[in-house]
N, C-alpha and C positions, 0 to 999 in steps of 0.2 A: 851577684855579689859573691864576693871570694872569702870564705871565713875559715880560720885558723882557731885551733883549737893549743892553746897554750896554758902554763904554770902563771897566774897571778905573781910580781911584782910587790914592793912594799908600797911602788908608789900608784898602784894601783887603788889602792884603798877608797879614793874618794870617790873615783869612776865607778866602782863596786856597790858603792851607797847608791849613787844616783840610780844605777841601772834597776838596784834592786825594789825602788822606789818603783821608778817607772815602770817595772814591771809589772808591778802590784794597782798601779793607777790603768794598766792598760787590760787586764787580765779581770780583776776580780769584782768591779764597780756591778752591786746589783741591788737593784732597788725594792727588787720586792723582799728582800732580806736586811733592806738598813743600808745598805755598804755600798756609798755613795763617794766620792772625792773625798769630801771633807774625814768622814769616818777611816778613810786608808789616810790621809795627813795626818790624822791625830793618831793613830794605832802604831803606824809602821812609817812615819815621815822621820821619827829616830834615825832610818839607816840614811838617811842623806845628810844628816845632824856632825858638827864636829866631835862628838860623843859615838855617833857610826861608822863615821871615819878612822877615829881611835880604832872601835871593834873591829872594823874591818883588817888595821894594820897588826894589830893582833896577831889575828885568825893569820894573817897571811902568813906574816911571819913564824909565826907555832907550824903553820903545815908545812913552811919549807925547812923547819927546823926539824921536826918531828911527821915526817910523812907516812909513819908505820901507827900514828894516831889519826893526824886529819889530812885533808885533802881538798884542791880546789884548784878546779880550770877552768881560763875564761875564755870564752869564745871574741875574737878579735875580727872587724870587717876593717883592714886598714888598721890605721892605729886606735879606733873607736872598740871600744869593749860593747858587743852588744848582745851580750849573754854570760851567765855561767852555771855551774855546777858546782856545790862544794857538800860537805860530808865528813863522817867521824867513823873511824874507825874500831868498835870493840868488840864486842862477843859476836854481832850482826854488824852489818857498814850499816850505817845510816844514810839518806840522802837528802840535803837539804841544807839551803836553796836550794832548787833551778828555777834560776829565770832568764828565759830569752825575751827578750824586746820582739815584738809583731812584726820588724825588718830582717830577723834572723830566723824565724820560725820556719822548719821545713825546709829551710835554704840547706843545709847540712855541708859537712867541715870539708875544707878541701885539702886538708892534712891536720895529722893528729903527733 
């Protein structure tokens, strides 16, 4: 798999909810803690929400506006977004999300 490390798009935003969903549905299910399917739908099923998609158009927009504040890149396999990285910028970078999808994990970028 060939993955591309790019700037997010406005119209990225919806693919960014879904991914960030999915991530969280593949990553963090655990049972002996509660955190099961259901529990990551209710908690964090927002970013797939047209309410997520908003935030995400946001965000995108704010970092390509304001890139010396936030920041975010998606990793791309083809035209499928199947990861990313994003992050704020103040006294410390912050980092957060990242979420690669379990198709992109370890694969690493074939240009940045």
């Amino acid at each position: 798999m060939a993955l591309v490390v790019t700037c997010p798009e406005t119209e990225d935003a919806e693919a960014l909810g879904r991914v960030q969903l999915a991530a969280w549905l593949e990553t963090y299910p655990n049972e002996a803690a509660g955190i099961d399917e259901a529990w990551i739908r209710e908690h964090r099923g927002s970013a797939a929400s047209a309410e997520g998609t908003a935030r995400w158009h946001e965000f995108v927009t704010t970092a390509r506006q304001r890139p010396d504040l936030l920041f975010c890149r998606v990793v791309r396999s083809g035209a499928q977004i199947v990861g990313f990285l994003c992050g704020r910028r103040d006294e410390v970078v912050g980092l957060a999300p990242m979420c690669p999808l379990n198709e992109a994990r370890g694969a690493g970028p074939t240009a940045c």
